[in-house]
C-alpha positions as CSV (number, residue, x, y, z in Angstrom):
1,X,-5.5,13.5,-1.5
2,X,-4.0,13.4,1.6
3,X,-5.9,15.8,3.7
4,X,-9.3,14.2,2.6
5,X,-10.8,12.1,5.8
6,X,-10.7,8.9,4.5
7,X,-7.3,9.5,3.1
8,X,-5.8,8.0,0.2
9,X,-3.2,4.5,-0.7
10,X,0.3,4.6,-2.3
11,X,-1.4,2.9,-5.5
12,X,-3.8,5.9,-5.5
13,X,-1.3,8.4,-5.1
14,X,1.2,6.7,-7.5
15,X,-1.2,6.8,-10.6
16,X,-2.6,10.5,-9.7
17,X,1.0,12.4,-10.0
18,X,2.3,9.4,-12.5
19,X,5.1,8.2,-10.1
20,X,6.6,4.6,-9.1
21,X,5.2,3.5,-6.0
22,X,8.9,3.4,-4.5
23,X,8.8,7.4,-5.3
24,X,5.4,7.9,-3.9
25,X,6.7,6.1,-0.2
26,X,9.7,8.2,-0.5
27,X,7.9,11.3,-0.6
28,X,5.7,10.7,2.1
29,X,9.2,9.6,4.2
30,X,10.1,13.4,3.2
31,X,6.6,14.8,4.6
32,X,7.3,12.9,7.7
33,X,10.8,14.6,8.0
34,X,9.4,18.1,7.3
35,X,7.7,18.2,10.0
36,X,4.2,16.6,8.8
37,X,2.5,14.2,10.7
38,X,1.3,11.5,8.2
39,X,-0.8,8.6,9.8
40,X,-0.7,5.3,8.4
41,X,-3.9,3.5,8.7
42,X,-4.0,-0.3,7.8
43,X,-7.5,-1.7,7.7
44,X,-6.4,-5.3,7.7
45,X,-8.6,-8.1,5.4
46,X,-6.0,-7.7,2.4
47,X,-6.2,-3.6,1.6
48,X,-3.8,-1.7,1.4
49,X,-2.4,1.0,4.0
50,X,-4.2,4.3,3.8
51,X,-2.4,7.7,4.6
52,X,-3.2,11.3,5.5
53,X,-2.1,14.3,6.8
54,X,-2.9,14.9,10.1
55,X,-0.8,18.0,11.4
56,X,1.4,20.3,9.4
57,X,4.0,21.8,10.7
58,X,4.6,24.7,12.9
59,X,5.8,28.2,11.7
């Protein structure tokens, strides 16, 4: 869900693996720290944030 272009919200993510959206913001925390680089993308007029994967990390 992440890697798609348009990305995906913590509400998406949260119902597709079943996880509390506290868990699901957490776990992109731990991408961040491993080296990913997750962009956050807020589109303003109410929506939520939208987040993808824009780099993995090297080696």
């Amino acid at each position: 869900m992440l890697s798609r272009k348009s990305g995906a919200d913590v509400a998406a993510i949260s119902e597709r693996l079943g996880w509390q959206p506290h868990t699901t913001r957490a776990a992109l925390s731990r991408l961040r720290k491993a080296g990913y680089e997750v962009l956050s993308e807020k589109s303003g007029n109410g929506k939520p944030a939208r987040y993808r994967i824009t780099a993995t990390p090297a080696g």
